[in-house]
C-alpha positions as CSV (number, residue, x, y, z in Angstrom):
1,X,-27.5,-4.1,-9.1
2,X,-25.3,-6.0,-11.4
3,X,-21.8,-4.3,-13.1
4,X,-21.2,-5.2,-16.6
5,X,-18.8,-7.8,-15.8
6,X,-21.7,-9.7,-13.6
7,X,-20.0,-9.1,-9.9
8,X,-23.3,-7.7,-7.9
9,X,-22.6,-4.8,-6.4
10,X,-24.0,-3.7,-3.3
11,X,-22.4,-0.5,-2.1
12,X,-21.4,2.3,-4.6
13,X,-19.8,4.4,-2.0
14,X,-16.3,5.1,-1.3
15,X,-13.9,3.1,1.5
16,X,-13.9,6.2,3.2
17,X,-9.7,5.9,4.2
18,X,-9.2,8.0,7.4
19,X,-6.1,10.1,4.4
20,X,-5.3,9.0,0.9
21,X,-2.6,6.5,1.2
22,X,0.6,8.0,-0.4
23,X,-0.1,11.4,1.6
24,X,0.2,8.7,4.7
25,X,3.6,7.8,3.7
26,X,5.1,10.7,2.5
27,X,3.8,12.4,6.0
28,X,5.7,9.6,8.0
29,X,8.4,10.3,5.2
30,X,9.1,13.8,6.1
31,X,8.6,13.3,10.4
32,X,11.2,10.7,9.7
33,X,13.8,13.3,8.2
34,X,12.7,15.8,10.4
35,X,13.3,13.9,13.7
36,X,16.5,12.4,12.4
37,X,17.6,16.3,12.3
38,X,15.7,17.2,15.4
39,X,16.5,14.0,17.5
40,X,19.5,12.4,15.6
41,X,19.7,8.3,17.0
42,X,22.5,6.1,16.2
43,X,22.2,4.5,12.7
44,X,22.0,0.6,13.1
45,X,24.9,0.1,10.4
46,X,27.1,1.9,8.7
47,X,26.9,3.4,5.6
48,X,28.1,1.2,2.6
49,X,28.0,0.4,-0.8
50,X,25.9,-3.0,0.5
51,X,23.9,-1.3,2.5
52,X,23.3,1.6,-0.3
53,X,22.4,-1.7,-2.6
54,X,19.7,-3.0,-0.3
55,X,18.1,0.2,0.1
56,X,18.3,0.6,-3.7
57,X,16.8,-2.9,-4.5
58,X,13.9,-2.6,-2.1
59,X,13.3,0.8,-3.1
60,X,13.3,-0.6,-7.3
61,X,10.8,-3.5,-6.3
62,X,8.6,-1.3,-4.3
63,X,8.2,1.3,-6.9
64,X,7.6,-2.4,-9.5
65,X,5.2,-3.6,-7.0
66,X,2.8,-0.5,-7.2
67,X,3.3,0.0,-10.8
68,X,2.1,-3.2,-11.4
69,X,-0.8,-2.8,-8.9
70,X,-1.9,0.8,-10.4
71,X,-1.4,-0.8,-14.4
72,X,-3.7,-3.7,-12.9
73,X,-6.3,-0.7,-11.6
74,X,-6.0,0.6,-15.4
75,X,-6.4,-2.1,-17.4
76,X,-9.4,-3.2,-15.7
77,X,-10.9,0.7,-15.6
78,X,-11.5,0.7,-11.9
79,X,-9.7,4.0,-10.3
80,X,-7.0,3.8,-8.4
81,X,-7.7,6.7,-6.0
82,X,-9.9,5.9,-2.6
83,X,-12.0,8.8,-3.0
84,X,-13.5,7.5,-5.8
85,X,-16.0,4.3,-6.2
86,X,-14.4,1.0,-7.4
87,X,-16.1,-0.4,-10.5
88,X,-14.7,-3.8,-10.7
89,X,-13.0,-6.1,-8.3
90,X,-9.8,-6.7,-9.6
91,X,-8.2,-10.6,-8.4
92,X,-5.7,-10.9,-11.5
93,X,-2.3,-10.4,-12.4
94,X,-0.5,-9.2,-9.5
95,X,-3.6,-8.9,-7.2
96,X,-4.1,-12.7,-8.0
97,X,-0.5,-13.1,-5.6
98,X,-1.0,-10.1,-2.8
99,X,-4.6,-8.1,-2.3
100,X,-2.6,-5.2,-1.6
101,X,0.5,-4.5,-4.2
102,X,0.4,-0.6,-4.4
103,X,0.6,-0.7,-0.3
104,X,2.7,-3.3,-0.4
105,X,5.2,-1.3,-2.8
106,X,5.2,2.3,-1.0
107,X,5.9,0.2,1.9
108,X,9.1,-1.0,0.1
109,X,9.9,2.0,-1.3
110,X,9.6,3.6,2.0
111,X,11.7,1.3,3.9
112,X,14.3,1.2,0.6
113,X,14.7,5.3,1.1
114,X,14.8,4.6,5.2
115,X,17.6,2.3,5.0
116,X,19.7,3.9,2.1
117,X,19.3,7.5,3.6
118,X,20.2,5.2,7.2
119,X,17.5,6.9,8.8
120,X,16.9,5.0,12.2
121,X,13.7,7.5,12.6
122,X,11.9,6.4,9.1
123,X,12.6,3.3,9.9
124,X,11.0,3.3,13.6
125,X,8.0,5.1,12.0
126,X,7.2,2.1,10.0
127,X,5.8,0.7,12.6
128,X,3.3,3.1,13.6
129,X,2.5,3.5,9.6
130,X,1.7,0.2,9.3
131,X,-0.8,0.1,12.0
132,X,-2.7,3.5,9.9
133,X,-2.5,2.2,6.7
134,X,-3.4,-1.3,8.4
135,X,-6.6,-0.1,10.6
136,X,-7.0,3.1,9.1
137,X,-6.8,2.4,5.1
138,X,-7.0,-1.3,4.6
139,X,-9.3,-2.3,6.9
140,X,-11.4,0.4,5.6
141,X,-11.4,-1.0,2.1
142,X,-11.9,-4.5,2.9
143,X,-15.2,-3.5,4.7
144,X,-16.1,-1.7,1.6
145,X,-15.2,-4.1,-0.7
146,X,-17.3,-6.3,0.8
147,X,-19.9,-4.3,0.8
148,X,-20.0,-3.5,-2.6
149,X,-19.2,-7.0,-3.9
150,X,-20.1,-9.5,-1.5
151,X,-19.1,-13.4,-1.9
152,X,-16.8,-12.4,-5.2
153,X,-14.8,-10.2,-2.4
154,X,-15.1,-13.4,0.4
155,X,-13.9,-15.9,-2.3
156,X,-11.3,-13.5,-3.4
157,X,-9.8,-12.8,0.2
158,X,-10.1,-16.3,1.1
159,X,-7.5,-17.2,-2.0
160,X,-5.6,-14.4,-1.9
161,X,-3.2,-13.3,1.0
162,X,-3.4,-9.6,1.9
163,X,0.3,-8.7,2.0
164,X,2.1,-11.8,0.6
């Protein structure tokens, strides 16, 4: 079967994501402020205005990088949710510079609100986030995409990095 815009597509399923992605972070979110009450560690810096600054900046080009991602989703009328099917594969604008820019911008965003709330525990739990969203979202969605479009998806991840 062929879409409108000519890509074949093989697969009209879903990616079938173990959890939809921003529920991920907002879970590791909340464990993070709940173990720095529970099982306070020693922050790595102090707070300051500089440190505040760095959290803010990271957290301002997370929240850029996904909106740019999700407008990119929009304007090409594919959904932005996992659950649902994607129409078209989408390798402009900013997905023509990172596969993954919404990821790639809640992962900012979550590290921005780790370091300006000088959480050690969010930041520790980025590691084990990245290895579900990696294995457990991504990886997922790759498959998929594959799947559903074939050598338009192998040319595409072959010119285009996955995180930067």
């Amino acid at each position: 079967m062929r879409e409108p815009s000519g890509q074949h597509v093989n697969d009209t399923g879903t990616a079938g994501v173990i959890a939809r992605p921003p529920l991920l972070f907002l879970g590791a979110l909340l464990l993070g402020l709940a173990a720095d009450r529970l099982l306070p560690l020693m922050a790595p810096v102090a707070a300051s205005d500089l440190v505040r600054l760095v959290g803010g900046c990271l957290i301002l080009t997370g929240f850029a990088l996904a909106i740019a991602g999700i407008r990119n989703f929009s304007r090409a009328a594919t959904p932005v949710p996992t659950y649902e099917p994607t129409r078209v594969l989408v390798t402009s604008g900013i997905h023509g510079w990172t596969r993954n820019p919404i990821y790639l911008g809640m992962f900012l965003l979550y590290g921005g609100i780790g370091v300006a709330a000088l959480s050690p525990w969010i930041l520790v739990l980025t590691v084990p986030l990245a290895i579900v969203i990696r294995y457990g979202v991504v990886a997922r969605e790759e498959a998929y995409l594959e799947r559903r479009f074939g050598n338009a998806y192998l040319d595409y991840r072959r010119r285009v990095r996955r995180w930067l």
